[in-house]
C-alpha positions as MATLAB code, in Angstrom:
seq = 'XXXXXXXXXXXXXXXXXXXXXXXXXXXXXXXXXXXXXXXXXXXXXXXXXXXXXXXXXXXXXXXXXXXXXXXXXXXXXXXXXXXXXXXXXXXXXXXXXXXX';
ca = [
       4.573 -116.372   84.932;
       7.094 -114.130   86.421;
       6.314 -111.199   84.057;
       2.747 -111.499   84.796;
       2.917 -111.252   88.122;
       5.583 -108.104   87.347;
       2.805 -106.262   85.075;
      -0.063 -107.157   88.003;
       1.829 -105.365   90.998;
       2.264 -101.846   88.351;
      -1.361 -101.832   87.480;
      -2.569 -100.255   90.877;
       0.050  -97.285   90.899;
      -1.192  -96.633   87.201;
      -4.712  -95.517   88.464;
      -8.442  -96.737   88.232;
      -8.811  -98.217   85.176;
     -11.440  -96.567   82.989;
     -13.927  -99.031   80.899;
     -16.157  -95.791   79.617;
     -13.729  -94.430   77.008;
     -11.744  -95.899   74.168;
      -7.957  -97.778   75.476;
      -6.184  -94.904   73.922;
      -7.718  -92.269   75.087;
      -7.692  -93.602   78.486;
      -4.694  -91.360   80.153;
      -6.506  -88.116   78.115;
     -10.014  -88.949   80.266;
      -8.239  -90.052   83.608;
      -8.714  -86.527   85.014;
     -11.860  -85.803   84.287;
     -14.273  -86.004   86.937;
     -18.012  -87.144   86.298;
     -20.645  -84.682   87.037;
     -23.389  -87.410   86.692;
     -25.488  -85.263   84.328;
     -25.749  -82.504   86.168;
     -26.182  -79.288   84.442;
     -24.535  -76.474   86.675;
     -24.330  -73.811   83.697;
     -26.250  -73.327   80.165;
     -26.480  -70.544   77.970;
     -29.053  -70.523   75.341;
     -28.192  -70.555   72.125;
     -30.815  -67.489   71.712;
     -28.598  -65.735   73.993;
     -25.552  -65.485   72.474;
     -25.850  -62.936   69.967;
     -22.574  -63.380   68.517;
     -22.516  -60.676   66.004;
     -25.018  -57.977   67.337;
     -21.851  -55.916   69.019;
     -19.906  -55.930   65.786;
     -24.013  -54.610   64.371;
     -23.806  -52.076   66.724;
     -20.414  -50.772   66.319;
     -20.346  -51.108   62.146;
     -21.597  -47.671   61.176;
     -19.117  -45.737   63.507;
     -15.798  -47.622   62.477;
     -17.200  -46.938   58.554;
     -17.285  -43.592   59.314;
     -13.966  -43.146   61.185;
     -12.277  -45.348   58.703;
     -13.937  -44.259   55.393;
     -11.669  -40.603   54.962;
      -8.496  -43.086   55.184;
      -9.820  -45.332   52.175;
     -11.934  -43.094   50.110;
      -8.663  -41.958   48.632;
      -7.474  -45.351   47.060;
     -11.084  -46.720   46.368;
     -12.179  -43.655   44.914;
      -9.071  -43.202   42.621;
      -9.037  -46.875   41.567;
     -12.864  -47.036   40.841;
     -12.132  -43.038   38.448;
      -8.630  -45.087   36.936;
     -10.611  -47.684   35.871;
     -13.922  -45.908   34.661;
     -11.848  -43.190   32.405;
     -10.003  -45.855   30.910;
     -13.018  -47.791   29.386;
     -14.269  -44.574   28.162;
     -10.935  -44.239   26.979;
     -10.744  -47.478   25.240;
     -14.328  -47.257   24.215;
     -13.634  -44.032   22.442;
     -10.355  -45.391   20.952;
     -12.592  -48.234   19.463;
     -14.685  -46.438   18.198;
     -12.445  -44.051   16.212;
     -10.609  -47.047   14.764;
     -13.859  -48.621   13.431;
     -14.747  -45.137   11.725;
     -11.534  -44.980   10.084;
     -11.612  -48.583    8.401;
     -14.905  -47.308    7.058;
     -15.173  -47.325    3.176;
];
């Protein structure tokens, strides 16, 4: 009895007790304060546009970038073309010499 009566004189200095939310996630919710439904701010989800500024911008960072990159896409993209025809060609002499 005497650590009952210990536990019931602590429960007031731990707060209203909540009965909405789960036990443990009682001290999480405990400073949240109801709004009773009430709506103050909403923002459509039509609204939002998320990507229309990075739309808008696209062409001019392509352009201000594309001088800085040109030089390793374009020489990887000639690398790699001249050495099929390279291979190609090599290929195709070796099959003409093991002709009969």
């Amino acid at each position: 009895m005497a650590s009952r009566a210990a536990l019931s004189r602590s429960r007031p200095l731990m707060g209203p007790v909540r009965y909405d939310v789960s036990p443990h996630l009682v001290k999480w919710w405990k400073g949240v304060k109801p709004d009773d439904g009430q709506v103050i701010r909403h923002l459509s989800p039509f609204e939002q546009h998320p990507v229309m500024p990075w739309f808008k911008t696209w062409p001019g960072k392509v352009m201000d970038r594309a001088p800085n990159y040109i030089i390793y896409l374009g020489g990887s993209l000639a690398l790699s073309y001249f050495t099929i025809i390279y291979c190609d060609s090599y290929d195709k002499a070796e099959k003409k010499s093991h002709r009969y």
